[in-house]
C-alpha positions as CSV (number, residue, x, y, z in Angstrom):
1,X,-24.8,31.6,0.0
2,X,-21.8,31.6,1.8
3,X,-22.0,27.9,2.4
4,X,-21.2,27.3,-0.9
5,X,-18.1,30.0,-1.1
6,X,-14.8,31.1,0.8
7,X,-13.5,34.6,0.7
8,X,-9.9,34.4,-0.3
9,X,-9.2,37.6,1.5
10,X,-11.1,37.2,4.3
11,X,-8.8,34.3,5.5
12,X,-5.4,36.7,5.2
13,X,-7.2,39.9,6.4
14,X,-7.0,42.1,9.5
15,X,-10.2,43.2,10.8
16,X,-9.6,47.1,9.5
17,X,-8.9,45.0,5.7
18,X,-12.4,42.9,6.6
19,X,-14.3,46.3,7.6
20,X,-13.5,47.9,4.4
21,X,-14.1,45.3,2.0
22,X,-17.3,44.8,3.5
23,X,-18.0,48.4,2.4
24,X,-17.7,47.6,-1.3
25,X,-19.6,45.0,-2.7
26,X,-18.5,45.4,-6.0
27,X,-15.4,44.2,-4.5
28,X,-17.1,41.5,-2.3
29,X,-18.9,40.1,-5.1
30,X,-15.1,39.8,-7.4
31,X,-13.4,38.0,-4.2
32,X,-16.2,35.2,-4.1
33,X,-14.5,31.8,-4.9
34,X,-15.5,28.4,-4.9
35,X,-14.1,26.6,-1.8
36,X,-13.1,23.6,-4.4
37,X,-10.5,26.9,-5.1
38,X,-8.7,26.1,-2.6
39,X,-8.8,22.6,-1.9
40,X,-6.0,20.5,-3.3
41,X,-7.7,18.4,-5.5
42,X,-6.4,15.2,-4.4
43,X,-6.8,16.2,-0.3
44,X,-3.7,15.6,0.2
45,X,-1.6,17.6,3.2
46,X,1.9,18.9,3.0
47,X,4.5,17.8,5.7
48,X,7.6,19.6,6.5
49,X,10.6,17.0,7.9
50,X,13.9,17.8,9.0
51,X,17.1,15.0,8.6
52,X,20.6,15.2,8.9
53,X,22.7,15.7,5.7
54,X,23.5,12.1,5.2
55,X,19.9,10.4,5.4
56,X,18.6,12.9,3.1
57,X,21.4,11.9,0.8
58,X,20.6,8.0,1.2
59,X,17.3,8.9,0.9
60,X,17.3,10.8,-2.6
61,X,20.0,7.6,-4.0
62,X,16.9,5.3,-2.4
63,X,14.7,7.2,-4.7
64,X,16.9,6.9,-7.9
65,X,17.6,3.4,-7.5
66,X,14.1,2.4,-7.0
67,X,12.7,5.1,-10.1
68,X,10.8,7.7,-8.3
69,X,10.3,10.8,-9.6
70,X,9.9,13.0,-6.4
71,X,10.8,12.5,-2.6
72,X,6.8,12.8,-1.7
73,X,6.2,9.6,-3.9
74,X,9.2,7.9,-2.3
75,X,7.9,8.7,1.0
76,X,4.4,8.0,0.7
77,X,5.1,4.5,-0.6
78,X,7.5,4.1,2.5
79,X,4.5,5.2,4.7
80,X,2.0,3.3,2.9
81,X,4.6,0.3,3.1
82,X,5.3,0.6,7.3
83,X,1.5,1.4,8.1
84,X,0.2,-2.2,6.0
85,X,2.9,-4.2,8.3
86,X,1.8,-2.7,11.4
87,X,-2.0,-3.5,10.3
88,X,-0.9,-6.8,9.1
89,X,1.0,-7.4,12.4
90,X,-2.3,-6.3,15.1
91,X,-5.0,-7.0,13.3
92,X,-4.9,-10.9,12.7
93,X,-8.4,-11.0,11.3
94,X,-8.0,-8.5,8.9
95,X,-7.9,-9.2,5.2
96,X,-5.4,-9.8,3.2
97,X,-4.3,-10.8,-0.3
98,X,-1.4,-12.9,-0.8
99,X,1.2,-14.4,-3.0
100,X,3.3,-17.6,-2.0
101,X,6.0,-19.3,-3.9
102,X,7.9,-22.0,-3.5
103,X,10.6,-24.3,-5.1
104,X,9.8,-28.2,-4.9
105,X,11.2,-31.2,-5.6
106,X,8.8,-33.0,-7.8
107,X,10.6,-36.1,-7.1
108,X,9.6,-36.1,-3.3
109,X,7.3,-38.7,-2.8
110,X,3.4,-38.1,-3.7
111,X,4.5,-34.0,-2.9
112,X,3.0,-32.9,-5.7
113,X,-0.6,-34.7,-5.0
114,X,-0.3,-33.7,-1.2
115,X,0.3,-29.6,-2.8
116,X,-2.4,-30.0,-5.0
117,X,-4.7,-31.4,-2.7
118,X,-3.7,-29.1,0.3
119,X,-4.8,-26.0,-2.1
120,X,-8.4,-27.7,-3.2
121,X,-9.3,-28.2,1.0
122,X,-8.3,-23.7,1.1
123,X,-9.9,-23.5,-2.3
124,X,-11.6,-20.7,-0.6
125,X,-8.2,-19.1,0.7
126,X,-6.6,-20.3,-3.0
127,X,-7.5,-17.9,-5.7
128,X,-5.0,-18.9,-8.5
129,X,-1.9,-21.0,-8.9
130,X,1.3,-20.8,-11.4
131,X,3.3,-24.0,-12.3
132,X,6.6,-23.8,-13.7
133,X,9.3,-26.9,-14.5
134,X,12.7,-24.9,-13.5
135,X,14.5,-28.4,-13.9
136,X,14.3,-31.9,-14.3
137,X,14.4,-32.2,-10.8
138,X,12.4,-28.7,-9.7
139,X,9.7,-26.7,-9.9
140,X,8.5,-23.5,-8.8
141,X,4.8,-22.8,-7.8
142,X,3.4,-19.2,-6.9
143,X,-0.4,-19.3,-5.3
144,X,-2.1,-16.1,-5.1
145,X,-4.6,-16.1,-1.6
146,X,-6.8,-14.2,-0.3
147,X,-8.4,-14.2,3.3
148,X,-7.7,-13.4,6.9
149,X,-4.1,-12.4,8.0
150,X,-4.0,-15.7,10.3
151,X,-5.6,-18.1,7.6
152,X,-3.2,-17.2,4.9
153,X,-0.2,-17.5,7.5
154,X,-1.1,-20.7,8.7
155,X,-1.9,-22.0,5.0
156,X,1.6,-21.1,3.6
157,X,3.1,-22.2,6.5
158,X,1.5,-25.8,6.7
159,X,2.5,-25.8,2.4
160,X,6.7,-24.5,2.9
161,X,6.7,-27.3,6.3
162,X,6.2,-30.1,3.6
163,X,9.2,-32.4,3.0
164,X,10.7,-31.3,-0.5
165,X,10.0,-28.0,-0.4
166,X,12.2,-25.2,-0.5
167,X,12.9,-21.5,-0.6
168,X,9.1,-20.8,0.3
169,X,8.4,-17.0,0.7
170,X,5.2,-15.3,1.5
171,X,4.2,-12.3,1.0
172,X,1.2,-9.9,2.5
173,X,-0.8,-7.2,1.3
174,X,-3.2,-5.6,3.0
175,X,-6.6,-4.9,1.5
């Protein structure tokens, strides 16, 4: 029976408080909660952290710029954020999902075949592509990926090292 329950004021008592209660069990049986009672529902742990003036300002003028509605949010997407590079960075063989864009010249010489068939020989590590005409002369592709870490690097490398291409940017995610 007590498996299943937490006594509230148990946890806060003294040992004369716990003596006494144990007397009544009228009063026993009222204090019987359900341990979900106090459990945050999401499991989630409060921190306490200490900054200077002058980052906390930053920090809160971080938050309003980029729309958050409270610092824990800001900070946990910061944390969230740091902790995906560092398992991006150490484990190479880890997956990932990935979106690469680049701006060619479509004029380049046989480019465009060369793109096109680089992405059917990773049509494993090539999940979708985007093709947009941003002028005569360019265009803009964005490839969403998904594999190892080291595949997709090497991939998106091997695409922005073609001659005509430009501006290439990758970015990883985690998954």
């Amino acid at each position: 029976m007590f498996n299943e329950y937490e006594i509230r004021t148990f946890l806060f008592a003294t040992e004369e408080e716990r003596y006494h209660l144990s007397q009544h069990p009228i009063i026993m049986l009222s204090l019987l909660v359900p341990k979900w009672f106090f459990r945050n529902e999401s499991n989630m742990q409060r921190l306490t952290i200490s900054m200077d003036d002058e980052l906390a300002q930053d920090f809160d003028e971080l938050m309003r710029r980029k729309g958050y509605a409270n610092r824990s949010e800001a900070f946990r997407d910061m944390l969230r954020r740091e902790l995906g590079e560092m398992t991006l960075e150490q484990d190479k063989q880890g997956p990932c999902v990935a979106i690469l864009s680049y701006i060619y010249d479509h004029h380049e010489r046989q480019l465009s075949s060369r793109l096109a068939e680089m992405q059917h020989d990773h049509h494993g590590l090539t999940v979708s592509t985007m093709h947009a005409h941003l002028s005569h002369d360019e265009c803009v592709e964005t490839l969403i990926m998904r594999g190892t870490t080291a595949q997709v690097k090497v991939f998106a490398e091997s695409v922005m090292a073609q001659t005509g291409v430009r501006h290439g940017r990758l970015n990883l995610i985690p998954c």
